[in-house]
KOLVEX-313066 format. One record per residue (C-alpha): x, y, z. Coordinates in steps of 0.02 Angstrom, whole numbers, plus 50000, padded with zeros to 5 digits. Example, Ala and Ser with C-alpha at 12.3 -4.5 7.8 and 13.67 -1.06 7.14 Angstrom:
BEGIN
      c1      c2      c3
   50615   49775   50390
   50684   49947   50357
end
This chain:
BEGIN
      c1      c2      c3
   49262   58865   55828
   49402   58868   55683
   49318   58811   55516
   49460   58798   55378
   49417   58906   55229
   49401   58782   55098
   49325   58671   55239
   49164   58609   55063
   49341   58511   54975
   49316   58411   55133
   49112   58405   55168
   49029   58358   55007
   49068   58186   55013
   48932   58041   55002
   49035   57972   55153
   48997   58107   55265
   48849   58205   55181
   48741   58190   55044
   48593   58303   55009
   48471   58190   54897
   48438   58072   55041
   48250   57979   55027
   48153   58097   55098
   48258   58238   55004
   48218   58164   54855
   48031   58126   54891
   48005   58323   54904
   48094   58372   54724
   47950   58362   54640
   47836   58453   54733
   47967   58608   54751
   48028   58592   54569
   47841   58615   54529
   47831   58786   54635
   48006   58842   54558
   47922   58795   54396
   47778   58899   54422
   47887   59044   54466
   47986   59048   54305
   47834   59028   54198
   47967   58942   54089
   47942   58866   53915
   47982   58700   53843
   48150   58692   53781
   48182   58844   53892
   48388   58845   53956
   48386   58820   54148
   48573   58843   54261
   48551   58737   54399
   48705   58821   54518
   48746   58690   54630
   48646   58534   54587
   48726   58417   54694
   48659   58252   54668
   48524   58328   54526
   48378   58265   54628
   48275   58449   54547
   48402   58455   54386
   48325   58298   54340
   48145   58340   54383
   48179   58513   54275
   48247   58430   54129
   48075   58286   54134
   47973   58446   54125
   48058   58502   53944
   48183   58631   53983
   48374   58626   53942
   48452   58586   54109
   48639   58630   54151
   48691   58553   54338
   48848   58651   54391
   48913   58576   54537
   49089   58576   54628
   49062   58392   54709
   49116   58271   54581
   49044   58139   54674
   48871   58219   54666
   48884   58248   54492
   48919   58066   54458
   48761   58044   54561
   48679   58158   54455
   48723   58088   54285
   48668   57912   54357
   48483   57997   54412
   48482   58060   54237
   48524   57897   54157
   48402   57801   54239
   48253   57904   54180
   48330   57933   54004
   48327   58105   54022
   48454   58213   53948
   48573   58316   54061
   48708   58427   54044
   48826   58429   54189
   48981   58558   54224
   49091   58537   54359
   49169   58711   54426
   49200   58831   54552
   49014   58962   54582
   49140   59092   54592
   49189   59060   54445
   49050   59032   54322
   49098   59064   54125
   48919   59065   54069
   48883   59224   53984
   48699   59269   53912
   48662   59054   53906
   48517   59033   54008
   48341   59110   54019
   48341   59054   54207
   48448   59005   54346
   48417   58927   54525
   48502   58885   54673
   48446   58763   54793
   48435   58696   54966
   48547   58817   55057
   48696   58811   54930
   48761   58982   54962
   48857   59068   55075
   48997   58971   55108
   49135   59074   55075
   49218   59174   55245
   49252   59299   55125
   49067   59422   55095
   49132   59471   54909
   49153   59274   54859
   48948   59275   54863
   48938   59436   54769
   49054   59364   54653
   48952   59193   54631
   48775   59313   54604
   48874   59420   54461
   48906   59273   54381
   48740   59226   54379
   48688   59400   54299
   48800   59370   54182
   48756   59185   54116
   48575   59249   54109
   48484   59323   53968
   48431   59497   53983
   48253   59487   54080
   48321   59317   54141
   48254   59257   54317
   48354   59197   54463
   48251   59086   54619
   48377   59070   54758
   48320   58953   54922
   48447   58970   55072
   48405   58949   55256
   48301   59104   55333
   48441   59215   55434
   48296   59262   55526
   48237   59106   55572
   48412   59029   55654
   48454   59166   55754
   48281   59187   55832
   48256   58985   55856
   48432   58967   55903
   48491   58794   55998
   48676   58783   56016
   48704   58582   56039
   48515   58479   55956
   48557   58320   55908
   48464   58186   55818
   48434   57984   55808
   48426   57970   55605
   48438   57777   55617
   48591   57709   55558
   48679   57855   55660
   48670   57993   55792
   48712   58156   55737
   48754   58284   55844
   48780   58478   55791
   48886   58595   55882
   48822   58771   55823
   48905   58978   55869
   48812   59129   55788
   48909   59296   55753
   48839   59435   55666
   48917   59374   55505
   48831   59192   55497
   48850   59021   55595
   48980   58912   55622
   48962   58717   55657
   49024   58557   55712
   48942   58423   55605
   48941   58263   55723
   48893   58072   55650
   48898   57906   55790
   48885   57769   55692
   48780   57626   55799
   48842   57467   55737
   49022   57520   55720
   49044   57665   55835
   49151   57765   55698
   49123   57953   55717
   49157   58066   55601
   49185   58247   55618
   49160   58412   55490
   49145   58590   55512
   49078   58728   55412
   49022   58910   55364
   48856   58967   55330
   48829   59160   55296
   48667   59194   55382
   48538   59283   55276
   48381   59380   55292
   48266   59471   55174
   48371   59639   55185
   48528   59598   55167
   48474   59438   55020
   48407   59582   54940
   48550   59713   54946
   48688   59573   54903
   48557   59530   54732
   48538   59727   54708
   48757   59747   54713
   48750   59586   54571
   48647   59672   54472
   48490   59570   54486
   48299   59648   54534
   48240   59565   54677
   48051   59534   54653
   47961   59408   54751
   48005   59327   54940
   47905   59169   54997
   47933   59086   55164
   47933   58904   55113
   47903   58794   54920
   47709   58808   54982
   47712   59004   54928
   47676   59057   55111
   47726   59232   55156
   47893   59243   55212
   47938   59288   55420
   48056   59251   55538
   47948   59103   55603
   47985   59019   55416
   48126   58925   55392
   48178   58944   55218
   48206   59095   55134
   48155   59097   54943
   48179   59237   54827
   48139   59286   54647
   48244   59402   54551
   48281   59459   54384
   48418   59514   54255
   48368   59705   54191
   48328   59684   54017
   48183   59615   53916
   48151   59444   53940
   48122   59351   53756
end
């Protein structure tokens, strides 16, 4: 299956994919509220939210008190964003930009990334790169929460072709695993119209090991692994992976 490299210019568009659907959003507040817990953060606390897409938690982390950045390469979801934001009158600051490329440097007393929004790049050192810059836009003693997809999990519960009836649509998934990550055919049938539409991408597949040697070479502590945003212990049975590190340093 040939994915092109920069195949997320394409993808993150509300006309193909958008990641704060209704039920999406319906959950924010219950994970925000475990991230939350996690950070132990206080009010007024600065919070880098890498890859906020439409700022369904952003928004949810900025009602709680704390000084929300959403960086985001999707301008479309950071219009969405702003618009959440507006809406509830809550204050937001939104940066659009490239997560290999962050210029943050010793900003933010905490930084998370959400909803599998890493490991896109075919290239292993573009995620390493992304994680530094996270080290380096936190304070020292800064924490990092980090929710991708469980490695584990995919390759052990593995189904090639599932598709599914979401309503308005059928979407179909065409899926190959290599010892890298997966590659995949994103299918949508629209009913009334019959339009499909077709996308492919790149997801690095990773477990507990090698999340927390790729954190270790960015110079971040791993600490903590959970299975799911109910605190359950992580496995190859859970589907997210979750993990808690830190910036070396004392944290103020």
């Amino acid at each position: 299956m040939k994915v092109p490299a920069e195949w997320y210019k394409a993808f993150f568009k509300n006309s193909f994919y958008n990641p704060a659907s209704p039920a999406a959003v319906a959950k924010a507040p219950s994970e925000a509220a475990f991230v939350l817990r996690q950070l132990k953060l206080k009010k007024g606390s600065a919070l880098l939210d890498l890859c906020c897409g439409p700022g369904r938690h952003a928004v949810e982390f900025a009602r709680k008190g704390l000084a929300v950045t959403g960086f985001d390469f999707s301008r479309e979801y950071l219009e969405e964003a702003l618009e959440r934001a507006q809406e509830k009158r809550i204050p937001l600051r939104l940066v659009r930009g490239d997560m290999r490329r962050l210029k943050f440097s010793g900003e933010f007393d905490a930084a998370v990334n959400l909803f599998t929004s890493f490991g896109y790049f075919r290239k292993f050192s573009d995620d390493i790169k992304t994680l530094k810059g996270v080290a380096r836009a936190l304070k020292p003693g800064g924490l990092f929460l980090i929710d991708i997809i469980n490695g584990d999990y995919v390759r052990k519960h593995f189904i090639p072709n599932p598709w599914h009836d979401l309503g308005d649509h059928y979407h179909l998934e065409e899926t190959a695993l290599n010892k890298d990550g997966a590659f995949n055919s994103w299918i949508k049938i629209h009913k009334m119209s019959g339009k499909i539409q077709k996308k492919t991408f790149f997801s690095r597949l990773y477990d507990r090991a090698r999340l927390a040697a790729a954190l270790k070479t960015a110079g971040l502590e791993p600490l903590k692994f959970w299975g799911n945003f109910a605190g359950q212990t992580l496995s190859p049975d859970s589907i997210r992976l979750i993990a808690l590190a830190a910036k070396p340093g004392r944290r103020a």
